[in-house]
N, C-alpha and C positions, 0 to 999 in steps of 0.2 A: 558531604563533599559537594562542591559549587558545581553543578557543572554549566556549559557554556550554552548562552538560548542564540544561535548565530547559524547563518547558511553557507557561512566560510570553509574551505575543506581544509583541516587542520593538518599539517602534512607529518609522518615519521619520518625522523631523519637516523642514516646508517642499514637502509632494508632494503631491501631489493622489491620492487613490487612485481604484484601480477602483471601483465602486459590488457592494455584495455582494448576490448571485444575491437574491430573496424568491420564499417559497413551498415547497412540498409540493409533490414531482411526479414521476413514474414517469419514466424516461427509461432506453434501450434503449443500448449502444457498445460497439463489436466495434473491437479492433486487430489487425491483420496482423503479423506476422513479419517482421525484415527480413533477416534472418540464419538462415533454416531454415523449411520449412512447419510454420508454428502460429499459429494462430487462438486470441483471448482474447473473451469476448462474456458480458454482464451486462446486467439490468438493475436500474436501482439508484432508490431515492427517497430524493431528498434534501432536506434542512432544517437552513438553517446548517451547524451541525457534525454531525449526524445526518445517519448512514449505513446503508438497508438495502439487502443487495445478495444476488443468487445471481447466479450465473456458471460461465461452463466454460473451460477451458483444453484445445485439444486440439492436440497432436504428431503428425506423422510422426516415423519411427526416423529420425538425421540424426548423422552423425558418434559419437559414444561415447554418445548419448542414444536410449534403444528408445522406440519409438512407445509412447504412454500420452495418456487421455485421463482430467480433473480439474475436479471441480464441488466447488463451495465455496459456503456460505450466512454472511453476516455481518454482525455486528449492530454500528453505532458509535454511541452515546448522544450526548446533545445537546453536552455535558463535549468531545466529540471521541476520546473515548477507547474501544478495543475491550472491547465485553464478551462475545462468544462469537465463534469462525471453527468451521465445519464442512467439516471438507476429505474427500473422497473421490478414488480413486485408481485406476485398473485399467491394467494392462498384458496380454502376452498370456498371462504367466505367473502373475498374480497381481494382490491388489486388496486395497486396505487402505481405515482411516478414521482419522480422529483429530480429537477435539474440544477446541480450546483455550477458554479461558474465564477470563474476571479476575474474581474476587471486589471488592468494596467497600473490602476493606480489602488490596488491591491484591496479593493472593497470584493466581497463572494456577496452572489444575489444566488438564495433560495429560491427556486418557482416550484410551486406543488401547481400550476393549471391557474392560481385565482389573486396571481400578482407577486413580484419576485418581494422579499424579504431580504433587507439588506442587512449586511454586520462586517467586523474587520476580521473577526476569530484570533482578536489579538497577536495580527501579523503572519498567520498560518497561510502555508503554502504548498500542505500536502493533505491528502485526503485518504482515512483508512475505512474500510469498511468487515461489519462482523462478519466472523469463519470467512471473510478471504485473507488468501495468504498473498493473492499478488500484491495487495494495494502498500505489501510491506517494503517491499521494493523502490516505492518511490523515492524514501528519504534517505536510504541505502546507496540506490544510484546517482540521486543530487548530488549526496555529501562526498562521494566517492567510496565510502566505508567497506568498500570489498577490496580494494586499489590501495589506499593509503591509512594510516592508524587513526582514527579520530573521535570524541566524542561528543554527544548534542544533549541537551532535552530541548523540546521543541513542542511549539501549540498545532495542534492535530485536528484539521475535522472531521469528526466520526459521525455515520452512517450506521445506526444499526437494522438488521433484518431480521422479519421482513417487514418494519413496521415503519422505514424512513424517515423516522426520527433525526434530526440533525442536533447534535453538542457540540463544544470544543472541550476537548481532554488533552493532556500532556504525555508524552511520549517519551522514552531515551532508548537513545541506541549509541552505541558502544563497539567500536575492533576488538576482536579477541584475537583473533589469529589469520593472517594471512598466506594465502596459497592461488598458482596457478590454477588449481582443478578445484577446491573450493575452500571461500574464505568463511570466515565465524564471525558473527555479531549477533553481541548481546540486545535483547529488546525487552523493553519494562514499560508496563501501564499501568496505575494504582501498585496492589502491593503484588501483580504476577509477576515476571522476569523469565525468560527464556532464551538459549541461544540457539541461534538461526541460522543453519548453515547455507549458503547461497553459493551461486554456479559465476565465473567469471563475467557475467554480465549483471548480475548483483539480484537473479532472482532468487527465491526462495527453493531449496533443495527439499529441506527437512524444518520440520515445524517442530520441535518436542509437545505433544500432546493437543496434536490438531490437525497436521495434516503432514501428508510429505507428497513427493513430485511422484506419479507413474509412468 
């Protein structure tokens, strides 16, 4: 199946949608772990597609993964689009930074401290990062995917932790079912696939096999 690489929000037509969130407002959400001790906890203000958020990610050492704790600050414009992540990082051996950031004219400048790194990430305009479930949110809320039926794959820059590594990987995400109290969307990365149920402002509720909201 083709599916569509576009930031356009694909609308269903014959449905009734949910009604979308209104207002400016601080709001506080912590998810659990469901596969390992680790806690994800932000608080974020949101407005439409405007997203500011700081948060932490913090680990127990648990199978090939050493305990590490990760605080990130991030800014999404009204567009829905990232234009800075500030990721920090410590373990018991070490502690890094890394600042990504999109230009206007839609170039990301990597800064790890010793001069930014530039690239286009093949037109990428959202940013996910490992065992978080907020950063799922962004492409969700962009696209409207909890609002209106639609599908994407899309180029994705990934963050993994705690070692700030930067790639680009491809993403899909997918409407499955819409509701006022919460809608479904499927998410696929390589060969995993999950759906994700999300609260009317398009955050993540329930993770199958990673985390859900407490």
């Amino acid at each position: 199946m083709n599916l569509p690489n576009t930031t356009e929000r694909t609308p269903s037509e014959g449905r009734n949608h949910p009604a979308a969130p209104l207002g400016r407002r601080p709001i506080m959400v912590t998810w659990q772990a469901l596969t390992g001790p680790r806690l994800e906890s932000a608080r974020l203000v949101l407005s439409e597609s405007r997203i500011k958020a700081s948060g932490r990610v913090v680990a127990a050492r648990s199978g090939d993964h050493e305990a590490y704790n990760a605080s990130f600050e991030l800014s999404v414009g009204e567009d829905g689009v990232v234009s800075r992540l500030l990721l920090r990082s410590a373990t018991a051996e070490d502690e890094r930074q890394v600042s990504i950031s999109r230009t206007e004219d839609g170039v990301w400048l990597v800064d790890r401290g010793r001069g930014a790194e530039r690239s286009e990430f093949e037109g990428a305009v959202d940013v996910n990062v490992e065992s978080s479930v907020l950063f799922n949110a962004l492409p969700i809320r962009r696209l409207g995917l909890h609002r209106e039926s639609g599908e994407h794959e899309l180029p994705v820059v990934w963050v993994s932790l705690p070692d700030l590594s930067v790639r680009l990987v491809r993403e899909r995400y997918r409407t499955v079912s819409l509701s006022d109290t919460g809608s479904v969307v499927s998410f696929a990365r390589d060969e995993s696939a999950n759906d994700l149920t999300v609260d009317p402002d398009g955050l993540v509720i329930d993770y199958p096999g990673l985390a859900s909201r407490v």
